[in-house]
Every structure is written in structure tokens, then in C-alpha cells.
C-alpha positions as CSV (number, residue, x, y, z in Angstrom):
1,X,26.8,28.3,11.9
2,X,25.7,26.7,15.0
3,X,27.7,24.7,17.4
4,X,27.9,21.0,16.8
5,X,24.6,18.9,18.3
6,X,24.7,15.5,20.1
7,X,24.8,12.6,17.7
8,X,20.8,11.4,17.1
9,X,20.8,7.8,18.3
10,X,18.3,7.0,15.5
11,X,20.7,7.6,12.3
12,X,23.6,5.8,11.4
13,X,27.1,8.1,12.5
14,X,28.1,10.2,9.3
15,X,31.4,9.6,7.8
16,X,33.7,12.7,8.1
17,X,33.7,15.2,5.0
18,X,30.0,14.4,3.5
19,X,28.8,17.8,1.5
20,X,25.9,18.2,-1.4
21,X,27.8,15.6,-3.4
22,X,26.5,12.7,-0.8
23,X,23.3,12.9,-2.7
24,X,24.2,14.4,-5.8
25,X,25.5,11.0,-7.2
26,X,22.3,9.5,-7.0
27,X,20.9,12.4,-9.9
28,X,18.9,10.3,-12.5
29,X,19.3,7.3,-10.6
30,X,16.8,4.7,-8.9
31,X,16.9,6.3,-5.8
32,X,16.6,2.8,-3.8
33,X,18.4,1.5,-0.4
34,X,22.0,3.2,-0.8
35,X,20.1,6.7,-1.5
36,X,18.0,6.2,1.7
37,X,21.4,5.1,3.4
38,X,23.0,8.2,2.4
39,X,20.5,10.6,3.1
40,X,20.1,9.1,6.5
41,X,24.2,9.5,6.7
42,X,24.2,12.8,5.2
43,X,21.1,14.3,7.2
44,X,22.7,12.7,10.7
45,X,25.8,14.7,9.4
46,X,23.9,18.4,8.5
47,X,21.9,17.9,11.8
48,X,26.1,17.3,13.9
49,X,26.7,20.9,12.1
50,X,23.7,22.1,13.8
51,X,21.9,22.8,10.2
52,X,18.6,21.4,11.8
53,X,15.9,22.5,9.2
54,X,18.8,21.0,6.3
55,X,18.6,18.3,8.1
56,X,15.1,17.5,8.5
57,X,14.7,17.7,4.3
58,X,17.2,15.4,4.1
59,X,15.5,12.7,6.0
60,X,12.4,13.8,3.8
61,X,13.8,12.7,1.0
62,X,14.8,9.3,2.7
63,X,11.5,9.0,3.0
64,X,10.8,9.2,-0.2
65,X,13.5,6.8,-1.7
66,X,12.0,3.9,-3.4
67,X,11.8,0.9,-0.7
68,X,9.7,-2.2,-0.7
69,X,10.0,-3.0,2.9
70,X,12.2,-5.8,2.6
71,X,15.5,-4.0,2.2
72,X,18.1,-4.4,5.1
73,X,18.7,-0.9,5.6
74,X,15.4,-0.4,6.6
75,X,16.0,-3.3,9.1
76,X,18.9,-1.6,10.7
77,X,17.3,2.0,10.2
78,X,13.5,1.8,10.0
79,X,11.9,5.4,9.1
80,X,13.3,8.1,10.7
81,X,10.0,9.0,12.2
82,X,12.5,9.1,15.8
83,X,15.1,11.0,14.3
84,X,12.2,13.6,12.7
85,X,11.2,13.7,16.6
86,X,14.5,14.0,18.0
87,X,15.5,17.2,15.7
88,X,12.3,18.7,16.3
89,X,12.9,18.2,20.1
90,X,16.6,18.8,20.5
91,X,17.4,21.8,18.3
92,X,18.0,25.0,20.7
93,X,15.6,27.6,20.4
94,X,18.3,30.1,18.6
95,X,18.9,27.4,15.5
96,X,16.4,27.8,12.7
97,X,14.2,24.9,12.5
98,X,11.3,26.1,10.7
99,X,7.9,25.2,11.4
100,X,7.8,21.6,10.5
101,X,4.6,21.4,10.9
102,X,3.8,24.2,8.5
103,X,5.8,22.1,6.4
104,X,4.4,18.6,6.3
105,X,1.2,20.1,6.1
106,X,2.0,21.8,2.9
107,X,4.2,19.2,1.9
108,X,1.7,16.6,2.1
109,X,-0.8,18.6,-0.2
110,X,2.0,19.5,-3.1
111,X,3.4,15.8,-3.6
112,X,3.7,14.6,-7.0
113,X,4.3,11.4,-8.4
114,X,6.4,8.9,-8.1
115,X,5.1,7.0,-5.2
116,X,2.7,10.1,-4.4
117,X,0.2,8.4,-2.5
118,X,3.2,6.6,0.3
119,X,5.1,10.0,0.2
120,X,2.1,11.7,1.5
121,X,1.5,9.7,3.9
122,X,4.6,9.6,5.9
123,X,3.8,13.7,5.6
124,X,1.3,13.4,7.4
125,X,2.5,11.0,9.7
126,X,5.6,13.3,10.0
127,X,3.0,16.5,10.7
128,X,0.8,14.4,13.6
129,X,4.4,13.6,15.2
130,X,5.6,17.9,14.9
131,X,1.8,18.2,16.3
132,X,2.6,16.1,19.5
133,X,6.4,16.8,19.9
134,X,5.5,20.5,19.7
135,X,2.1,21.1,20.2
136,X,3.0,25.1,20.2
137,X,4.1,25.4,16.7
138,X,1.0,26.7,15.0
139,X,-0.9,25.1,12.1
140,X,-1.6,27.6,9.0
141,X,-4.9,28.8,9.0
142,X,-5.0,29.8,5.2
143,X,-4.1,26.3,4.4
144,X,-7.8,24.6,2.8
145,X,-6.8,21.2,3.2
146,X,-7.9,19.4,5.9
147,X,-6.2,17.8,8.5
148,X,-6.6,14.2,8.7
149,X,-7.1,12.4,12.5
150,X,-4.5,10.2,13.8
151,X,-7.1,7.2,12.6
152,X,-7.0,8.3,9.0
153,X,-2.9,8.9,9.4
154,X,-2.9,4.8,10.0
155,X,-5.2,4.3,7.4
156,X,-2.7,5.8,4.5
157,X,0.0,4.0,6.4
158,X,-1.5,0.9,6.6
159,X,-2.8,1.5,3.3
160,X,0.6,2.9,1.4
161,X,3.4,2.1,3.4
162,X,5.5,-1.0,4.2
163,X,4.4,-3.9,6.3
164,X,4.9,-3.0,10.0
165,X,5.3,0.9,9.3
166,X,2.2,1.8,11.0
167,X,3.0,0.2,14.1
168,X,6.6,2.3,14.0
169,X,5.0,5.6,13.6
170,X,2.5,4.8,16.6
171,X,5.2,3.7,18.5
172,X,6.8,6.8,18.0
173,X,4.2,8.9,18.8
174,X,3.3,7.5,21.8
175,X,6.7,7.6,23.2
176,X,6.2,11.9,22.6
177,X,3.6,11.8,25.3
178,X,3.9,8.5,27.1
């Protein structure tokens, strides 16, 4: 295991001891505001044990927690489009990461229901932002979908996601290359 990383100023501080069980009480249930809490917590806490790529599923599937846009969670932690930057930006080059954005492209073509529409959006929000953070991770080339523009990104957002999520994500990205 990796030594411990800086906390991610975008992710509420974990509580000490959190382990699979963090999410596994939320099996068969709405997976609403405390399950985006908790895998927020809980991926803030795999990222501390430097288990980056562990890390970066676990804010996936806050991502895909059923929200409205009005909760208060979201108000105090909005998408964790900066924390998906942040990982992809801070893990050390001898901690497995992945290639995220292998990954959100691929992810974004395999999502089912429920909410398949939102959940692949922020995918392919997620794969613009591990396009710009680091533009030397390559794409797969086998991979026949194609690759929507930044434009069409908005679209789904503005189109799927909650009221003011657009704005976040572009606010992220432009921070990458200001």
C-alpha cells in the first residue's frame, strides 16, 4: 500500500476506521443523500490510504446516487468533478491510477438504468476533465463510440443533470488550464 496522500480539499474529512461496510449498508436501499455522503466520506478516506483508482469508483458511484438537486449535501459538496481532478492530478506516478479516461469513456457507453441518461453524462463530463487534467493518457482507439465535444458534454448536462451542474463542471475545467 502506498503512503498516506494530502487530504482533497473538495471531500468532506473521512471518519477514522471506514472499510467496505461504509457502503455496504446502503445494499437494496434508495441510494439518496446519506449514500452520496458516504461515498464522498469513504472515497476521501481510500484516496488518504493512497488507493487512488479505489478511490475514483467510489466518487463514481456518488455520482450516481439518486439526487434531485435540492438536497443539502449537494450544497455543502456539489459533484466531485474537483475531487475527480484533484486525484487524477495528485496521485504520484508509482500509485496505480488507471486510465481514467479509458474508463469514463467505456463507462459512459456500458451505463444501464436507473438514471442512465444523467449517469452518462457526468461520464462524459468526468472523461473531458481526465482529457484536460491529463491530456497524455491516451484515448482507446478500438473503442466505436464517439467522442462527444465539450458543447455536446453541456448539452447532456444541461439536459440530465441538476440545475446549475453545468456551470460546476465548466468551472472546473477551466480552472485545469486557466
Amino acid at each position: 500500500m502506498a503512503a498516506p496522500f494530502p487530504p482533497c480539499p473538495h471531500l468532506p474529512i473521512p471518519r477514522a476506521g471506514l472499510d467496505w461496510r461504509t457502503l455496504h449498508v446502503f445494499r437494496g436501499d434508495t441510494r439518496g443523500p446519506d449514500f452520496y455522503h458516504a461515498c464522498l466520506e469513504y472515497g476521501h478516506s481510500l484516496w488518504s490510504r493512497g488507493l487512488a483508482a479505489r478511490a475514483m469508483l467510489c466518487l463514481d458511484r456518488a455520482m450516481g446516487a439518486e439526487l434531485h438537486g435540492a438536497e443539502p449535501v449537494l450544497a455543502q459538496w456539489p459533484m466531485p468533478y474537483a475531487a475527480m481532478v484533484w486525484f487524477m492530478t495528485h496521485t504520484p506516478s508509482d500509485v496505480f491510477i488507471g486510465n481514467p479516461r479509458v474508463h469514463f469513456q467505456h463507462y459512459a457507453d456500458r451505463l444501464r438504468e436507473p438514471r442512465r441518461d444523467q449517469r452518462r453524462a457526468r461520464a462524459w463530463a468526468c472523461w473531458a476533465l481526465a482529457c484536460a487534467a491529463r491530456p497524455e493518457w491516451p484515448g482507446d482507439p478500438k473503442h466505436e463510440v464517439e467522442e462527444p465535444t465539450l458543447e455536446k458534454i453541456a448539452g447532456y448536462l444541461d439536459a440530465h443533470g441538476h440545475p446549475g451542474e453545468t456551470t460546476l463542471w465548466q468551472s472546473v475545467l477551466a480552472a485545469i488550464n486557466p
